[in-house]
C-alpha positions in Angstrom: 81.4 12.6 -34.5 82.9 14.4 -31.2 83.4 13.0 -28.3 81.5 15.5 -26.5 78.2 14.0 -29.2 79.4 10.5 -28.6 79.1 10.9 -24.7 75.9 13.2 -25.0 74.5 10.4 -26.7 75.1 7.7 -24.4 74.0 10.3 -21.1 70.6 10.1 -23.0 70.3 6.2 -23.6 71.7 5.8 -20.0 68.7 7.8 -18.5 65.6 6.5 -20.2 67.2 2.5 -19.6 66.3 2.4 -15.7 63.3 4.3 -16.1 61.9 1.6 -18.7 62.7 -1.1 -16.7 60.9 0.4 -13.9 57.7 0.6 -15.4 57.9 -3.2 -16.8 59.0 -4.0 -13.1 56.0 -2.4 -11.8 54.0 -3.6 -14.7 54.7 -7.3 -14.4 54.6 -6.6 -10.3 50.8 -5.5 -11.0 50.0 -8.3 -13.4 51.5 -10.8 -10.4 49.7 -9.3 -8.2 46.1 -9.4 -10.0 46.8 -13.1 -11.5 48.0 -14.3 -7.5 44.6 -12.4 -6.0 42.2 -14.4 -9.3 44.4 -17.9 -8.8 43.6 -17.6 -4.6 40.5 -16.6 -5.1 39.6 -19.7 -7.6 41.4 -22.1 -5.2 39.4 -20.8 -1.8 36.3 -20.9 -3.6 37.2 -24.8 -4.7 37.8 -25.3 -1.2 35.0 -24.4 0.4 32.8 -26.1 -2.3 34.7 -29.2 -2.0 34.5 -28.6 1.8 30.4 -28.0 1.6 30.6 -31.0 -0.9 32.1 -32.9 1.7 29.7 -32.2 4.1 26.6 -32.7 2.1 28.2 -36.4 1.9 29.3 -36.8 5.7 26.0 -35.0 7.0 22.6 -36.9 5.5 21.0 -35.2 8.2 21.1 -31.5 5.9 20.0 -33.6 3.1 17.3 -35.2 4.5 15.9 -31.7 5.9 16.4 -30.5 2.1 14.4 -33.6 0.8 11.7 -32.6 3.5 10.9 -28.3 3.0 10.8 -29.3 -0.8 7.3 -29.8 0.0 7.7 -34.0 -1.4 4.1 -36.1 -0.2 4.9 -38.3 2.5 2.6 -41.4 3.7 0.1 -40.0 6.9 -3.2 -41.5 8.5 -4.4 -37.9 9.2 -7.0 -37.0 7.0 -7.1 -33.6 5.1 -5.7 -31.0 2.8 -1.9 -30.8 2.1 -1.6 -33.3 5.6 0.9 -35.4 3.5 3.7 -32.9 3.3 5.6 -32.3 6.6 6.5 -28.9 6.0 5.4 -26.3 3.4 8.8 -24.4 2.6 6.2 -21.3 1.1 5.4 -20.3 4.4 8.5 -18.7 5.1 8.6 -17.0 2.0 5.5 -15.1 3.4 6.9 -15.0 6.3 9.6 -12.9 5.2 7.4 -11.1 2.7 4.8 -10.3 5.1 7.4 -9.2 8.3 9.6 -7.5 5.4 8.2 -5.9 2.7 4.6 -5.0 3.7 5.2 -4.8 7.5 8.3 -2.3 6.5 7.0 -0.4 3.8 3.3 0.3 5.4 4.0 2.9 8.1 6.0 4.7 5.6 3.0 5.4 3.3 0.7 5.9 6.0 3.1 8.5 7.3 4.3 10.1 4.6 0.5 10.5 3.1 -0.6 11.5 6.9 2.3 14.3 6.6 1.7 15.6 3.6 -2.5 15.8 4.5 -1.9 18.0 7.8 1.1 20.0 6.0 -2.1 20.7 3.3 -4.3 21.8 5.9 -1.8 23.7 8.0 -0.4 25.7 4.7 -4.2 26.1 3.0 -6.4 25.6 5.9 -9.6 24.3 5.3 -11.9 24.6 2.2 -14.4 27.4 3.7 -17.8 28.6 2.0 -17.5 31.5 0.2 -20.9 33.2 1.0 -21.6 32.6 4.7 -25.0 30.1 5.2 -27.9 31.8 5.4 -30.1 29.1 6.8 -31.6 27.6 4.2 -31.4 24.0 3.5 -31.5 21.5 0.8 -32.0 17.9 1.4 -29.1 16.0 -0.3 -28.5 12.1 1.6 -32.0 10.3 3.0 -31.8 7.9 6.2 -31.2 4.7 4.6 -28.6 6.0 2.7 -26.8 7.9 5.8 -27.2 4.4 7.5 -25.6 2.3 4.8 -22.7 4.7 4.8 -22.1 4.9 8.3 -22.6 1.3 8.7 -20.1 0.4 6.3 -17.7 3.1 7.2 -17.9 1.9 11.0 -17.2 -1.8 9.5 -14.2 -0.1 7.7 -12.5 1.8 10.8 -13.1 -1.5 13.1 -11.2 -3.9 10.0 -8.1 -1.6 10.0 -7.6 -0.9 13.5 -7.6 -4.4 14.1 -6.0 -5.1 10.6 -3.5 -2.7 11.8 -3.2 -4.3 15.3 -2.2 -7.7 14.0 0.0 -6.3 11.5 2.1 -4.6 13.8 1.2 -6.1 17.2 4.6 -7.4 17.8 6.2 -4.5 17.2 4.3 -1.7 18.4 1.5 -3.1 20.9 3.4 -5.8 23.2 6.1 -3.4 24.0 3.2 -0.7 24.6 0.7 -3.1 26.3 2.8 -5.8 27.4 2.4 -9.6 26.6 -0.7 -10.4 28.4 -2.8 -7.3 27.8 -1.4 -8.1 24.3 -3.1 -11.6 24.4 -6.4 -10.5 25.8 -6.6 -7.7 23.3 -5.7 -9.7 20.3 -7.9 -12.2 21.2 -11.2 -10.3 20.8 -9.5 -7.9 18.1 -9.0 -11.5 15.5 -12.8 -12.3 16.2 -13.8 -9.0 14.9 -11.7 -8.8 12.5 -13.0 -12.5 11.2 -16.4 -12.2 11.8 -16.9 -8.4 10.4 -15.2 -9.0 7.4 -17.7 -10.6 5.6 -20.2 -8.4 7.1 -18.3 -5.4 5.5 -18.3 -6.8 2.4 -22.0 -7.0 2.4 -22.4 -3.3 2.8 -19.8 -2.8 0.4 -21.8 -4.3 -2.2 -24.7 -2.6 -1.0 -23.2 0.7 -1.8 -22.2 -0.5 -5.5 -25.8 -1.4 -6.1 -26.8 2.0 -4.8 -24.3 4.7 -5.6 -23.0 3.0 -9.2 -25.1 5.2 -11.6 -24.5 8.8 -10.3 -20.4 7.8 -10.0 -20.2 7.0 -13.6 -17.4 9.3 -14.8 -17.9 12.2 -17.3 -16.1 14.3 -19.2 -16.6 17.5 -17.1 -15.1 15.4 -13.8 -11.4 16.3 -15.6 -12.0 20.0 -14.7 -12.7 19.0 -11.4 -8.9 17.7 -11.1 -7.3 20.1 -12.5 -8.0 22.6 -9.3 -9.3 19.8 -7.0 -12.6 21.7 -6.9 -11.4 25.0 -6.4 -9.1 24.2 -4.0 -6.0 24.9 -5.6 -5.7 28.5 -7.5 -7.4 30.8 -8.2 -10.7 31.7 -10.4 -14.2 30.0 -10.5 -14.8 27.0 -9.4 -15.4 24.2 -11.5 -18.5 22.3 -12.6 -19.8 19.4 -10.7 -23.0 17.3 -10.4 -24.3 15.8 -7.0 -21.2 13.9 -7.0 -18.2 15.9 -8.1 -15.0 14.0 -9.9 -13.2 13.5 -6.7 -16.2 12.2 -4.7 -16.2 9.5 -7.9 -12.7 8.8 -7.2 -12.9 7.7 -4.2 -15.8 5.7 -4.9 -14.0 3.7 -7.5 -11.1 3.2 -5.5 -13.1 1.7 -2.6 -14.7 -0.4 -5.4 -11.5 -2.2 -6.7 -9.3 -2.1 -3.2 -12.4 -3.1 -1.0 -13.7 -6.0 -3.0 -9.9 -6.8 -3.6 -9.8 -6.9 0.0 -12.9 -8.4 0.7 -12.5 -11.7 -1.9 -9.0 -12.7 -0.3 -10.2 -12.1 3.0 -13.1 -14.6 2.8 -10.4 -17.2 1.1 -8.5 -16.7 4.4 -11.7 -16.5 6.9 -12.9 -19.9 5.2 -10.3 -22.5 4.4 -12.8 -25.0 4.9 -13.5 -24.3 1.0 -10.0 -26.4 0.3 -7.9 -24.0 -0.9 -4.3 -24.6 -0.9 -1.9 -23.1 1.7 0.2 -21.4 -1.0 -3.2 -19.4 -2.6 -3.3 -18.6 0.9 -0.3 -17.3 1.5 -1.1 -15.2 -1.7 -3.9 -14.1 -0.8 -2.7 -13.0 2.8 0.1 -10.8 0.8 -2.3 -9.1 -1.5 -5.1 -8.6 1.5 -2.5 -6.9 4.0 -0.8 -4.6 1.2 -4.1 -3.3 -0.5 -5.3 -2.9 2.7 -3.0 -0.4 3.8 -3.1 1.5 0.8 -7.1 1.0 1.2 -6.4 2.9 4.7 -3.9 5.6 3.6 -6.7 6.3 0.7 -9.3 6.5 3.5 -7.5 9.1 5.0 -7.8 11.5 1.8 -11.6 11.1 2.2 -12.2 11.7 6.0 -10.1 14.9 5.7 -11.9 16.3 3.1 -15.0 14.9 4.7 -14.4 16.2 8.5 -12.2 19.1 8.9 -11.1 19.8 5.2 -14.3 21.6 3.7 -16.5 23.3 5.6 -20.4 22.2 5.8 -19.5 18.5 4.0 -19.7 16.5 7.5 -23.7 17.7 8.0 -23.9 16.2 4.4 -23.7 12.7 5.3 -24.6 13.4 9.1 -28.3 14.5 9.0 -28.3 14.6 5.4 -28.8 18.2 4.6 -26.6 21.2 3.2 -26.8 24.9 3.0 -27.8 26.4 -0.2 -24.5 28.4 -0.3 -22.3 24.9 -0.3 -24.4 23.2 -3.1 -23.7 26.3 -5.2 -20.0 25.8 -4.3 -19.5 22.7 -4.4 -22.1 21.1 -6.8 -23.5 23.7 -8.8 -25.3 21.7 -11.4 -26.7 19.1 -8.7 -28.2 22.8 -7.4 -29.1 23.9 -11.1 -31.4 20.8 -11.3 -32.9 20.8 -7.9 -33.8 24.4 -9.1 -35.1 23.4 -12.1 -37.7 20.5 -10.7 -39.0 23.2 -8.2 -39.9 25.2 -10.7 -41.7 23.1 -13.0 -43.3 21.6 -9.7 -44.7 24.7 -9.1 -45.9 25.5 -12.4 -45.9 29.8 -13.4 -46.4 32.4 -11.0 
């Protein structure tokens, strides 16, 4: 071997000898590192749980406060439900489920579903007849059951505004109104709500009793949603009876949301029938969330009832339609109305 190999050789080994070092330097500086970083992490939190630990012992006031929301039953002369335990630790749970949740995610569904109804009417306008009236009228909602509706539905409006106002009265109406108009308005606006509560629930049920058979669903009320009536697309309109598929929907949904709402709100009108404070509390939650979305689903309905299809207000306001909208809109409804006329009337 040369001494020009020789010293090649030893060039080579003397190069690649720092550099290996290096990396298990900074490999063992990394490993220090993460091992120092664990070890002070383990010994601040033994610290501060030997220091909390500590306290628990030299402060008996935390633990008796502890001992006291854990809802334990105490010794008391008063006389009544749940007047044994000092304080109920479940009420700040729906505290913070009621200020938190509901109260933060309710004006962002009423919102967005407000948004998206005006941005329908402002990009398809309103639902207009496709022959103009020509004067003729059929009969389609008698008095009684104009009343009932309008009754109930006045019930309804007067239940969420002041729903609404107790919801977000702290937020919205005392920096509006100020504290003492606040106070004075509140104090009528939680007697109505109270009292008419119960008193829409009654026409609620009514309105089952009345309107349940001709809301059954059928098979042809899928058609219906496909185009929502003829709304969307093109081509003829789909079938419908006296009450189309989503005149049905909405019925069902008041059904389940308003005697949801109507069932918890007499368990918090009347807590003289000795329920709990916690089935309260429950009951409060479910009432003020189905509520709202009872109210954003209302607002589908007076849309399509008002300003969203032309002729449909006079429907339920003196209870009769043109002949051109009852072809449009329920054309088998018209087919049978047709039908009885003529075999009243016997052959020409």
């Amino acid at each position: 071997m040369t001494a020009t190999a020789i010293q090649g050789n030893f060039k080579i080994s003397g190069n690649r000898q720092p550099r290996a070092i290096l990396r298990k330097t900074l490999l063992m500086l990394l490993i220090s590192t993460v091992v120092l970083v664990i070890l002070g992490w383990i010994i601040h939190a033994g610290l501060y749980a030997a220091a909390d630990a500590q306290k628990e012992v030299t402060n008996p006031r935390a633990n008796f406060w502890r001992a006291v929301r854990d809802g334990q039953v105490g010794v008391t002369t008063v006389q009544g439900q749940e007047q044994d335990v000092l304080i109920q630790n479940g009420g700040e749970n729906w505290r913070r489920i009621r200020n938190g949740l509901v109260a933060g995610i309710s004006p962002w569904l009423l919102g967005v579903v407000f948004f998206v109804i005006m941005l329908f009417f402002i990009l398809h306008g309103p639902d207009k007849l496709e022959e103009a009236p020509s004067g003729e009228t059929l009969d389609r909602w008698s008095l009684p059951h104009r009343l009932l509706h309008w009754y109930t539905a006045l019930l309804f409006i007067l239940m969420g505004l002041t729903g609404l106002s107790m919801l977000f009265g702290r937020a919205v109406l005392i920096p509006a109104l100020g504290h003492s108009a606040f106070a004075g308005y509140m104090s009528v606006a939680i007697k109505i709500h109270n009292y008419g509560g119960p008193l829409f629930l009654a026409g609620l049920l009514i309105e089952i009793i009345a309107w349940f058979k001709p809301n059954i669903p059928k098979k042809i009320d899928l058609d219906w949603f496909k185009s929502l009536g003829g709304m969307l697309g093109k081509g003829p309109r789909p079938h419908a009876e006296k009450i189309n598929a989503g005149s049905k929907g909405w019925f069902w949904f008041m059904v389940l949301a308003g005697l949801t709402v109507g069932i918890t709100g007499l368990i918090l009108d009347f807590p003289e029938f000795g329920q709990l404070r916690w089935l309260m509390q429950v009951a409060h939650v479910i009432h003020a969330s189905i509520a709202v979305v009872f109210i954003t689903g209302s607002l589908g309905h007076i849309y399509l009832g008002s300003i969203g299809a032309q002729g449909t207000f006079e429907s339920m306001w003196r209870g009769k339609v043109s002949v051109q909208w009852a072809k449009q809109h329920n054309d088998l409804w018209y087919a049978e109305l047709i039908k009885a006329e003529s075999a009243k009337s016997g052959p020409s």
